[in-house]
NUDREN-599100 format. One record per atom (N, C-alpha, C, O, CB): residue in three letters; atom name; z, y, x. Coordinates in pm, whole numbers, plus 50000, padded with zeros to 5 digits. Glycine has a CB too. Layout:
% residues N
rest	atom	w	v	u
ala	CA	Z	Y	X
...
% end
This chain:
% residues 161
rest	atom	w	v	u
unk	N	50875	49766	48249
unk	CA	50876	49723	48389
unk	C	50761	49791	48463
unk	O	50652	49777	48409
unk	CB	50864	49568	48399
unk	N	50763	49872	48592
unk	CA	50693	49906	48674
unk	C	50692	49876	48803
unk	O	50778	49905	48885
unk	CB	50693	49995	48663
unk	N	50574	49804	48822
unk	CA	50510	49745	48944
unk	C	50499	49814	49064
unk	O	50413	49901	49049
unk	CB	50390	49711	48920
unk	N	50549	49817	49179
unk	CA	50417	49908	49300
unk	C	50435	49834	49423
unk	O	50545	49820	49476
unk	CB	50450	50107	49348
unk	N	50295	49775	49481
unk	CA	50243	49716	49564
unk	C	50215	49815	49643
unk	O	50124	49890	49608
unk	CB	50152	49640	49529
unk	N	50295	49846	49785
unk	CA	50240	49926	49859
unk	C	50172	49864	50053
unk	O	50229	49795	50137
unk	CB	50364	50038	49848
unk	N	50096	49900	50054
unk	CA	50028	49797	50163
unk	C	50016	49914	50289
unk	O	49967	50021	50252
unk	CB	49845	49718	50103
unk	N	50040	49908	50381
unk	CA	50051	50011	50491
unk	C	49873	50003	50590
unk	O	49835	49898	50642
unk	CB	50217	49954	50607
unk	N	49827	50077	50593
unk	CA	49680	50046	50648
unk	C	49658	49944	50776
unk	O	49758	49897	50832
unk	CB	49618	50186	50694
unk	N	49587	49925	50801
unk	CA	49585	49787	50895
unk	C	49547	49852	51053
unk	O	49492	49962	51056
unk	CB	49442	49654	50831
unk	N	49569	49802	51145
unk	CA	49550	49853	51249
unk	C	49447	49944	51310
unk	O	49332	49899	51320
unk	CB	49558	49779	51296
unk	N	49473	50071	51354
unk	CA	49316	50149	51385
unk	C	49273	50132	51521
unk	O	49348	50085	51606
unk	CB	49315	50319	51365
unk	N	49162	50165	51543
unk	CA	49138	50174	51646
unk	C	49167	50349	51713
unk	O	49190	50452	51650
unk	CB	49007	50112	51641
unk	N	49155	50331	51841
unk	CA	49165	50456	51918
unk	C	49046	50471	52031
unk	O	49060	50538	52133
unk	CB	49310	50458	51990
unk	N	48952	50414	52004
unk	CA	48824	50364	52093
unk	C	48757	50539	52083
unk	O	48749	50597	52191
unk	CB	48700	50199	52000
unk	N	48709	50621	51948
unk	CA	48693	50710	51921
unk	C	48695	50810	51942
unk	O	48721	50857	51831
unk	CB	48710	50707	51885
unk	N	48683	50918	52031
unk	CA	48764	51085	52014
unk	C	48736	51157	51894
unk	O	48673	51263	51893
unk	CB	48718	51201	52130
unk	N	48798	51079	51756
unk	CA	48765	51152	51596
unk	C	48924	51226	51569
unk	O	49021	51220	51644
unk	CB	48717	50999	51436
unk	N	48914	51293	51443
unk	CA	49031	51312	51409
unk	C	49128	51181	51383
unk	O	49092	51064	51394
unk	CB	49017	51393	51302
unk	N	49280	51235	51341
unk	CA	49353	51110	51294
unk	C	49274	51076	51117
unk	O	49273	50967	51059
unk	CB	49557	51154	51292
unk	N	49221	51192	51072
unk	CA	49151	51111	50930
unk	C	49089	51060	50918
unk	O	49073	51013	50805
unk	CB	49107	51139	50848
unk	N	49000	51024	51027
unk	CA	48837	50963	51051
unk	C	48910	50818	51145
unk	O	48841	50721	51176
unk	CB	48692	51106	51177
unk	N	48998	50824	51167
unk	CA	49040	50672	51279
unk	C	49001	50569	51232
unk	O	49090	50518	51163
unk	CB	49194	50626	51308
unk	N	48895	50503	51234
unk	CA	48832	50355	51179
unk	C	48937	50274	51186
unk	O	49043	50330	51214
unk	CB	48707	50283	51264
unk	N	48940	50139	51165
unk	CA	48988	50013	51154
unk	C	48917	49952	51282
unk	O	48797	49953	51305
unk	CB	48956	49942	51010
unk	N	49066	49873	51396
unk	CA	49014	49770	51448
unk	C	48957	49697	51471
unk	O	48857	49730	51408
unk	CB	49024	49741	51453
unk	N	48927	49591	51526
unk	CA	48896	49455	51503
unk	C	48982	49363	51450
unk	O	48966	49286	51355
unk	CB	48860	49407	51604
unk	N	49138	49390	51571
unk	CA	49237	49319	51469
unk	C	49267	49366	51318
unk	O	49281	49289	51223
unk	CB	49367	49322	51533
unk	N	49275	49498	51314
unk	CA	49285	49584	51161
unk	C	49204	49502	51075
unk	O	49255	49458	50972
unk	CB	49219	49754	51157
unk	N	49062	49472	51109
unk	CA	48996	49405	50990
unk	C	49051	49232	50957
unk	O	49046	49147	50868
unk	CB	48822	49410	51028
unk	N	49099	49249	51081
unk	CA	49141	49038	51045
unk	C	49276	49022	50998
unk	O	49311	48916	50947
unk	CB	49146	48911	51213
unk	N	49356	49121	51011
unk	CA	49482	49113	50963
unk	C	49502	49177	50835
unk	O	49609	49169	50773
unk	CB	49567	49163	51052
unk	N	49392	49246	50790
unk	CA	49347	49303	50623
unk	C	49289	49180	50539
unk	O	49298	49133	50425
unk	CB	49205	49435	50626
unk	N	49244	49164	50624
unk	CA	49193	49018	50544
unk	C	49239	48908	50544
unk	O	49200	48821	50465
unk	CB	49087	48973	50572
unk	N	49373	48882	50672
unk	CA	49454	48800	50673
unk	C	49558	48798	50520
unk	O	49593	48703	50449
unk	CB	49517	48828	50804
unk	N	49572	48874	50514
unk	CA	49726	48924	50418
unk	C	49699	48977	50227
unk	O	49774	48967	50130
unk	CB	49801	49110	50522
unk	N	49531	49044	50245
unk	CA	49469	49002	50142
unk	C	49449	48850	50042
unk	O	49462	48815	49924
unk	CB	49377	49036	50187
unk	N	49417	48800	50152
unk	CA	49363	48663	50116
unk	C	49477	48594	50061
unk	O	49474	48528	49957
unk	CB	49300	48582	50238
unk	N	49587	48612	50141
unk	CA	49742	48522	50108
unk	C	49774	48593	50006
unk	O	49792	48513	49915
unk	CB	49879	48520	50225
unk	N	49797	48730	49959
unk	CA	49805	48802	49857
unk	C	49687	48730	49680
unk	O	49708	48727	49559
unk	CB	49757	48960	49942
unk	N	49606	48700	49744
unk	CA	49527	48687	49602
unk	C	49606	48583	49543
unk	O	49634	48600	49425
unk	CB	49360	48643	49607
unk	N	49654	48463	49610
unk	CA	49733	48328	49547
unk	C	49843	48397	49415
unk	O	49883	48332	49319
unk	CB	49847	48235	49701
unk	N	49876	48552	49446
unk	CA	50002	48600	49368
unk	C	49923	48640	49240
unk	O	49992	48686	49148
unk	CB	50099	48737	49445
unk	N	49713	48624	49210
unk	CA	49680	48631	49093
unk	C	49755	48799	49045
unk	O	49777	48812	48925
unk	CB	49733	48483	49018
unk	N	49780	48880	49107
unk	CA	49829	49008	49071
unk	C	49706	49131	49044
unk	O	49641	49185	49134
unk	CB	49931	49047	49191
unk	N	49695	49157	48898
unk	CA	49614	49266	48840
unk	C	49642	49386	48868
unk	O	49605	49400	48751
unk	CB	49610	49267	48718
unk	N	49666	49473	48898
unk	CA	49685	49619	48871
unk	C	49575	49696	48774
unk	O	49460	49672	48739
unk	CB	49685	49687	49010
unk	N	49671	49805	48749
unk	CA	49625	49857	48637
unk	C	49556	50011	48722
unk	O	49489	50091	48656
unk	CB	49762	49871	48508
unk	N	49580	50028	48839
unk	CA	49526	50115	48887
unk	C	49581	50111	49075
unk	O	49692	50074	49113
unk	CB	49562	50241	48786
unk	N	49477	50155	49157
unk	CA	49472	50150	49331
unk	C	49442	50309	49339
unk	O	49357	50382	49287
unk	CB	49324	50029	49420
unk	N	49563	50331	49439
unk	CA	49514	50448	49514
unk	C	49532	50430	49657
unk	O	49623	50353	49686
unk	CB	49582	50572	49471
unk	N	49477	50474	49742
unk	CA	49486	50501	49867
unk	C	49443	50666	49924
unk	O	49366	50749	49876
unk	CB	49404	50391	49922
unk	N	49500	50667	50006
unk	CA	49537	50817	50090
unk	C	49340	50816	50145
unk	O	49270	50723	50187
unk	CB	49714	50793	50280
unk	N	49317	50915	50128
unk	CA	49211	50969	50179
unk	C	49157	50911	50380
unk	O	49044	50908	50429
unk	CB	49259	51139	50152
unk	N	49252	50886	50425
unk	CA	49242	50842	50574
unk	C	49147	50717	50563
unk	O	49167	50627	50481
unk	CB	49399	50800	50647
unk	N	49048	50719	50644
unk	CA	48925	50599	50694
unk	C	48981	50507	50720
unk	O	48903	50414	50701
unk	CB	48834	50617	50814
unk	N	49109	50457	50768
unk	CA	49186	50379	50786
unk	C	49263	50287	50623
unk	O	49279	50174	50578
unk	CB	49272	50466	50878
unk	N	49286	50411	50592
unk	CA	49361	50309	50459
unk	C	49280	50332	50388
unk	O	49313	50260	50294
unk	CB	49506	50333	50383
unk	N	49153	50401	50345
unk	CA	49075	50349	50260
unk	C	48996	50244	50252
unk	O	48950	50208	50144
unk	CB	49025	50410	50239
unk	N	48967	50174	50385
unk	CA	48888	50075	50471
unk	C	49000	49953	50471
unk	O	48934	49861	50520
unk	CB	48843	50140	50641
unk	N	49063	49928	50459
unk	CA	49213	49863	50393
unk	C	49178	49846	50277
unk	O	49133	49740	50232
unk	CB	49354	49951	50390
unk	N	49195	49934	50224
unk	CA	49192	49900	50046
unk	C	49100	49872	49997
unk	O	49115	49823	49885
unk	CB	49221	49991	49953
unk	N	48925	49888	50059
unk	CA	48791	49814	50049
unk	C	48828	49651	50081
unk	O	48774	49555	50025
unk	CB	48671	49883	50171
unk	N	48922	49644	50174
unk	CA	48904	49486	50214
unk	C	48966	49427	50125
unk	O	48910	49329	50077
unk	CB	48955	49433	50347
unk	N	49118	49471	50067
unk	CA	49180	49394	50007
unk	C	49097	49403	49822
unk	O	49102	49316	49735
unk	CB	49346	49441	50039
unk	N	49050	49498	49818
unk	CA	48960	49496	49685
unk	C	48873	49418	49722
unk	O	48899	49333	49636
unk	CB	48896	49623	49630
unk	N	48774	49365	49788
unk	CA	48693	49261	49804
unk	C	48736	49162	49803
unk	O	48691	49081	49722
unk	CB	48634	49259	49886
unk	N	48845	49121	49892
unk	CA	48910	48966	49853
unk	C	48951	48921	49724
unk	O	48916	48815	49672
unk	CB	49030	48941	49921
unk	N	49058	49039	49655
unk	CA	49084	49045	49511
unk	C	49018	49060	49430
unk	O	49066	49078	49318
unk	CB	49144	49106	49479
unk	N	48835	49061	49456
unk	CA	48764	49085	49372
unk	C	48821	49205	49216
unk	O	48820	49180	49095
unk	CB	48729	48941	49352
unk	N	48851	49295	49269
unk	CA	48930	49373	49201
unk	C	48791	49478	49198
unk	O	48719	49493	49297
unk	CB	49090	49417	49276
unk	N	48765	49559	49040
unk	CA	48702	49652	49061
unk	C	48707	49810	49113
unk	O	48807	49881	49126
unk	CB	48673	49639	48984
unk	N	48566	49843	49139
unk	CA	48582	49941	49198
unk	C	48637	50084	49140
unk	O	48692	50168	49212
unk	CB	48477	49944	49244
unk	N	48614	50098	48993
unk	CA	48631	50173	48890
unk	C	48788	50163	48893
unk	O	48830	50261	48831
unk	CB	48550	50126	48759
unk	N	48874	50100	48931
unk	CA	49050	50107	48929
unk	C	49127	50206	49079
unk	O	49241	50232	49118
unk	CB	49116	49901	48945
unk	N	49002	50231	49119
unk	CA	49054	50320	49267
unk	C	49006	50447	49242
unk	O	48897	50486	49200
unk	CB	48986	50268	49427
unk	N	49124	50517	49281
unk	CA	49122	50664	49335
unk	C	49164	50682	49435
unk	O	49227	50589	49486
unk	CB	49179	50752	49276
unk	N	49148	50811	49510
unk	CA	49145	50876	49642
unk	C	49254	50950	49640
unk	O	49229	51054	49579
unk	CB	49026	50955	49675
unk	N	49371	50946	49681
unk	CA	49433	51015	49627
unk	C	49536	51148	49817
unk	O	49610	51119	49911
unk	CB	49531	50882	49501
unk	N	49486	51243	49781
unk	CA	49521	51350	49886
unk	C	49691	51317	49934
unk	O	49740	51303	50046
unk	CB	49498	51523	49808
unk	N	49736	51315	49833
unk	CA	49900	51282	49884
unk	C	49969	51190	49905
unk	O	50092	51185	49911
unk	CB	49978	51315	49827
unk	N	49874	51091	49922
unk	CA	49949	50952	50011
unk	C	49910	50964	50133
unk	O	49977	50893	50209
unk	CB	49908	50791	49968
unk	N	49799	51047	50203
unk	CA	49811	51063	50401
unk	C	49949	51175	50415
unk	O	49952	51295	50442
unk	CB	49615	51170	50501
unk	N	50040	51090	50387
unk	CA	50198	51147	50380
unk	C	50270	51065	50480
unk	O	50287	50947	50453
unk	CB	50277	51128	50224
unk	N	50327	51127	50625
unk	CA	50370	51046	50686
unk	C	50530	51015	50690
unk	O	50592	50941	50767
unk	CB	50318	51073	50787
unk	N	50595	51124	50539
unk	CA	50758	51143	50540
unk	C	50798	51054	50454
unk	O	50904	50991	50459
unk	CB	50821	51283	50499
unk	N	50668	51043	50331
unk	CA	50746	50958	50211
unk	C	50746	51084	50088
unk	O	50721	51075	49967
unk	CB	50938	50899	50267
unk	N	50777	51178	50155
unk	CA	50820	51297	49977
unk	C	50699	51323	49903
unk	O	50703	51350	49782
unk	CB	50886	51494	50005
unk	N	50562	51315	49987
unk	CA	50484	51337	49890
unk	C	50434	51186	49812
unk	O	50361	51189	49713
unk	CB	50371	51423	49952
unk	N	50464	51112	49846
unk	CA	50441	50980	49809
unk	C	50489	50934	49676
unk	O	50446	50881	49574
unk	CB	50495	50901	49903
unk	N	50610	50987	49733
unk	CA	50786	50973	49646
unk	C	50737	51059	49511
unk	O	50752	51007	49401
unk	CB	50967	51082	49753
unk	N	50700	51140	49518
unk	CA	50625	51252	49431
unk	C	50535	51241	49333
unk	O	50533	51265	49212
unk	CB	50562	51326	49498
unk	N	50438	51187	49437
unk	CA	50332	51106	49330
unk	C	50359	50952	49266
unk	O	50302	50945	49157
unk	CB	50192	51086	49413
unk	N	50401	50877	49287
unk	CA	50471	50771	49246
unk	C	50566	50817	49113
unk	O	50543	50751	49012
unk	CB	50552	50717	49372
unk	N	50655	50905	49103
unk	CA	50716	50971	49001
unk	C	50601	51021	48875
unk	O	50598	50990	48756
unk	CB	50793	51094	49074
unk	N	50510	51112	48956
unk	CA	50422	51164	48848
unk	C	50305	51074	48759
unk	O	50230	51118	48672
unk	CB	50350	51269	48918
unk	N	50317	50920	48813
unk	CA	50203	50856	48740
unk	C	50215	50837	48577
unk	O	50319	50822	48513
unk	CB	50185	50716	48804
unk	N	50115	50841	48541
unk	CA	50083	50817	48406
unk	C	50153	50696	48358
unk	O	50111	50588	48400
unk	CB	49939	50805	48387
unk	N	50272	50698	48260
unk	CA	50350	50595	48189
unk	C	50237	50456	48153
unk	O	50267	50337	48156
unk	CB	50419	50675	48037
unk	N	50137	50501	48127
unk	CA	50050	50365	48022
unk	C	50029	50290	48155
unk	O	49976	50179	48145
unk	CB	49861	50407	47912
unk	N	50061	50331	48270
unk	CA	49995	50254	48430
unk	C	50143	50147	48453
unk	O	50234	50212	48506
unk	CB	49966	50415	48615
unk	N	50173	50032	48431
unk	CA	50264	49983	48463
unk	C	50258	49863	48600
unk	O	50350	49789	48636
unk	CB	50302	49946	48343
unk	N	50158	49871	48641
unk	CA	50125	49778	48777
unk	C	50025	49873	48865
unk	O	49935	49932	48804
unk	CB	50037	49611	48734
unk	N	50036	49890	48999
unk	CA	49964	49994	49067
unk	C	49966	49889	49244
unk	O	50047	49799	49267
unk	CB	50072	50185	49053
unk	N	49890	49921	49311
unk	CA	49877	49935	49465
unk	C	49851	50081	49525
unk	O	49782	50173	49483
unk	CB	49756	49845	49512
unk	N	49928	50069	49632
unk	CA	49880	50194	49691
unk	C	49879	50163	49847
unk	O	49948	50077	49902
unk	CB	49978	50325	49651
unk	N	49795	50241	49902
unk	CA	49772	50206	50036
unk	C	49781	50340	50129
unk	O	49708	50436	50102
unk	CB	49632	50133	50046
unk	N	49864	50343	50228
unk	CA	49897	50482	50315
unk	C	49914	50460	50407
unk	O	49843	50382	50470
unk	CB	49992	50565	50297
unk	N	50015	50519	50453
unk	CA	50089	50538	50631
unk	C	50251	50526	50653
unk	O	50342	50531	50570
unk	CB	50059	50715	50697
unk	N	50254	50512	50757
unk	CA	50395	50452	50799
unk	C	50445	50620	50852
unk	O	50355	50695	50890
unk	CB	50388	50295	50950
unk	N	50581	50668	50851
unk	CA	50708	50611	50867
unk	C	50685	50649	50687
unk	O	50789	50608	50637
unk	CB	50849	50690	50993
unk	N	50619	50692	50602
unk	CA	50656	50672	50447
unk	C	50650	50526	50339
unk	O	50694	50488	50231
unk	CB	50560	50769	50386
unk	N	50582	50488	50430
unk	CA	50574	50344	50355
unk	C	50730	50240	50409
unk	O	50791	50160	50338
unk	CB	50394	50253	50419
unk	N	50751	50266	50511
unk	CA	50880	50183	50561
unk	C	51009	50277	50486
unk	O	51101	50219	50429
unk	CB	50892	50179	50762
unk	N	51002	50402	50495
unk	CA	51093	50434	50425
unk	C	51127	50462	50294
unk	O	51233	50507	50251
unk	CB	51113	50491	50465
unk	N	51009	50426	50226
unk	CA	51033	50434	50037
unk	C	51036	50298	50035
unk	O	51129	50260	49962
unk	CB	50895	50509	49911
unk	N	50956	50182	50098
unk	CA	51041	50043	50082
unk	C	51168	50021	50065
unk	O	51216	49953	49974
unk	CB	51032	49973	50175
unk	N	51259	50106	50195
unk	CA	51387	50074	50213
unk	C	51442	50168	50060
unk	O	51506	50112	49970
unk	CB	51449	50126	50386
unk	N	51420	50251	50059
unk	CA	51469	50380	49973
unk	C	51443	50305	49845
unk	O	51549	50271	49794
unk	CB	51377	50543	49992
unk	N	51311	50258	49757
unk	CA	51323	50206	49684
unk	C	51369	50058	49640
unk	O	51415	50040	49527
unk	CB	51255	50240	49671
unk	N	51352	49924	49761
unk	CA	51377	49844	49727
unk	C	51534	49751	49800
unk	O	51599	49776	49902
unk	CB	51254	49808	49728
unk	N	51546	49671	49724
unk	CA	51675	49582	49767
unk	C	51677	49510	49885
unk	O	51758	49419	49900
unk	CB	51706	49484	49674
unk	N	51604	49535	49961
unk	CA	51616	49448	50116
unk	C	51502	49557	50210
unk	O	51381	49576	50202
unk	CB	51539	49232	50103
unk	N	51601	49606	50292
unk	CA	51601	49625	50404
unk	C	51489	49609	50561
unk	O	51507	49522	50646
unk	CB	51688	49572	50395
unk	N	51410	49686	50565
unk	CA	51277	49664	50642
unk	C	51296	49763	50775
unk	O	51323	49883	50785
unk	CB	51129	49710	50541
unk	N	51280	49700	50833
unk	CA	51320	49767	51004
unk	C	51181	49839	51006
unk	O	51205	49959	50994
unk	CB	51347	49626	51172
unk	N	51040	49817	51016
unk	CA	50924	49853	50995
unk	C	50821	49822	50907
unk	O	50766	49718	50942
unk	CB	50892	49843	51073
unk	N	50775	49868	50811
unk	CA	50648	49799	50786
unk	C	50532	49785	50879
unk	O	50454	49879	50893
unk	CB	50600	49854	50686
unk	N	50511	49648	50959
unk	CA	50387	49707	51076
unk	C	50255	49697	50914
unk	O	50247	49676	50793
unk	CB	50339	49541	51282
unk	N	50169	49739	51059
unk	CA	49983	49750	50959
unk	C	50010	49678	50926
unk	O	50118	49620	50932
unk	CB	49820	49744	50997
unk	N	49879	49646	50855
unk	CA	49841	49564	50691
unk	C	49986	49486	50606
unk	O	49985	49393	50526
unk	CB	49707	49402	50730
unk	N	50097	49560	50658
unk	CA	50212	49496	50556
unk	C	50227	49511	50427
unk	O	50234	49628	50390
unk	CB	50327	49528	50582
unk	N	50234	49432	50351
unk	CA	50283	49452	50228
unk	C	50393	49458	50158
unk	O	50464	49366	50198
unk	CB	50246	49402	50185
unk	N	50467	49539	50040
unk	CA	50582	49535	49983
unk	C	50533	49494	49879
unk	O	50421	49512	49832
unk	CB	50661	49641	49977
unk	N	50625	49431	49838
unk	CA	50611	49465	49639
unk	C	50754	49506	49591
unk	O	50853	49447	49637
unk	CB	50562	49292	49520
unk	N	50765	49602	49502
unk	CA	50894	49602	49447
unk	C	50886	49639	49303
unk	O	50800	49720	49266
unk	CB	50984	49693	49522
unk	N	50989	49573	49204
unk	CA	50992	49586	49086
unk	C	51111	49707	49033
unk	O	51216	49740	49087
unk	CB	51007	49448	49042
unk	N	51055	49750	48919
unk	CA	51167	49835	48856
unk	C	51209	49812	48697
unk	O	51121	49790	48614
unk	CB	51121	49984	48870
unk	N	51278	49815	48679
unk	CA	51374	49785	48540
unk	C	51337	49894	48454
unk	O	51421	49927	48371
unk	CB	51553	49788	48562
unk	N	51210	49967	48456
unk	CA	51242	50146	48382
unk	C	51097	50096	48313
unk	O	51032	49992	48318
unk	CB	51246	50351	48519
unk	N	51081	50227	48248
unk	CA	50965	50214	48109
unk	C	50885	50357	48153
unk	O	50778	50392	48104
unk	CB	51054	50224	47903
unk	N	50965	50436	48262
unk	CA	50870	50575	48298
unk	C	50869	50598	48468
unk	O	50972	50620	48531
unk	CB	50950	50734	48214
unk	N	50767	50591	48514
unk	CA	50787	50614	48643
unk	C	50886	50733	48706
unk	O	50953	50696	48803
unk	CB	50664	50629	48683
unk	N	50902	50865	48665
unk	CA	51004	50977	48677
unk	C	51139	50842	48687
unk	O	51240	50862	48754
unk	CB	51005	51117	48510
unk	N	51122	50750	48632
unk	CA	51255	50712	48627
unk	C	51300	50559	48772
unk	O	51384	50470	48786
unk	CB	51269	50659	48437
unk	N	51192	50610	48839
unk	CA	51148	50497	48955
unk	C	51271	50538	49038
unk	O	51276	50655	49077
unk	CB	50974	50516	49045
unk	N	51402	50424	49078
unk	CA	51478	50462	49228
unk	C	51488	50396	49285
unk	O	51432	50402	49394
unk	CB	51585	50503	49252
unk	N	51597	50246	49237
unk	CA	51621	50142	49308
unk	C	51527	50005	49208
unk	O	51522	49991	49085
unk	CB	51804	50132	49328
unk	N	51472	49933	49302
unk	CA	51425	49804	49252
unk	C	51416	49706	49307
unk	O	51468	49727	49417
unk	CB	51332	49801	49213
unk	N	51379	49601	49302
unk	CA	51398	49438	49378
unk	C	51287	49438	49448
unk	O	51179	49493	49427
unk	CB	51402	49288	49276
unk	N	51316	49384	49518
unk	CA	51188	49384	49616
unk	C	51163	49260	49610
unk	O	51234	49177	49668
unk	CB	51199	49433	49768
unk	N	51047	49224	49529
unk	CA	51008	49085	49503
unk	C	50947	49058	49633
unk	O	51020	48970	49679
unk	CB	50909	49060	49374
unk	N	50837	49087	49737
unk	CA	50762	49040	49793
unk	C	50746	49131	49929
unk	O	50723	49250	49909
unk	CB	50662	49019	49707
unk	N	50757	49086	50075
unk	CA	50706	49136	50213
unk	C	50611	49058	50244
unk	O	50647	48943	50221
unk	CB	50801	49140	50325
unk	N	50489	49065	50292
unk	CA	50414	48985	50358
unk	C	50359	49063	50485
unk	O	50308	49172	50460
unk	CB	50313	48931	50268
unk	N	50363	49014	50643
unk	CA	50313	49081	50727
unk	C	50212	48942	50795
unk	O	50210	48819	50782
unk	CB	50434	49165	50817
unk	N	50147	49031	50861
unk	CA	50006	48945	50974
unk	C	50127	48796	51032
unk	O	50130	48673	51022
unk	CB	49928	49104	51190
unk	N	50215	48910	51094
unk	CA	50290	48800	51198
unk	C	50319	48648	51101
unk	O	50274	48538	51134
unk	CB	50471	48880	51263
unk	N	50387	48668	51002
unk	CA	50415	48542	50896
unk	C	50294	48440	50883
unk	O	50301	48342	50809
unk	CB	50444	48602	50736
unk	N	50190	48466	50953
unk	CA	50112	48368	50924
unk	C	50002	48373	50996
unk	O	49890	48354	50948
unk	CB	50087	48360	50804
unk	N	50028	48406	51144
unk	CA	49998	48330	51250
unk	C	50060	48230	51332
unk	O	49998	48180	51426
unk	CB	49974	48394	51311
% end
């Protein structure tokens, strides 16, 4: 069985004239990271490894939700091919992970995160907004072998305001 928790970065700000890689996190970005974190820890879910896309945005995401989850720091990598905004390089790396990794988070960008949700899981997502979360499960023993899976879990900001 292979796990993947994918969490879409939380709202940025545009206050800045930086690049799109340097775009900080909100104000709402930080309360709705920590909104959806926090409801997330109740699911007691380990991973065996976190990556997030190199962007200040979803790495600043994946600091928050690792702090709430008290999750260590030593389980994250940086990983260049999740600031993927199509999905194929995502799709790509998700295929290429190491078999012994059977539970993972990853944290990126939208329209690839809304569309490997839909692409990989059994229900249907019009958008993932920020700080959303998927979870979806797979029936396989090798990631190469990742297509269709259940989509155990959506959680967005809106659900719980």
């Amino acid at each position: 069985m292979k796990t993947i928790v994918m969490i879409r970065h939380a709202k940025s700000s545009w206050d800045d004239d930086v690049s799109d890689l340097n775009r900080p996190l909100s104000l709402r970005g930080f309360s709705d990271a920590n909104l959806i974190s926090k409801e997330f820890k109740a699911y007691d879910f380990h991973p065996d490894a976190i990556y997030s896309s190199p962007a200040i945005r979803a790495a600043t995401t994946c600091k928050v939700f690792m702090e709430n989850l008290n999750l260590p720091k030593s389980l994250l990598l940086i990983e260049q091919e999740l600031y993927d905004f199509g999905g194929n390089q995502v799709r790509r790396f998700i295929k290429s992970l190491d078999d012994d990794l059977n539970k993972i988070m990853i944290f990126g960008h939208n329209h690839a995160f809304t569309s490997l949700a839909n692409s990989f899981g059994d229900t249907y997502i019009d958008n993932l907004p920020t700080s959303g979360l998927v979870m979806i499960d797979f029936d396989v023993n090798h990631w190469k072998e990742v297509n269709v899976g259940k989509t155990k879990m959506i959680l967005t900001s809106k659900d719980f305001k």
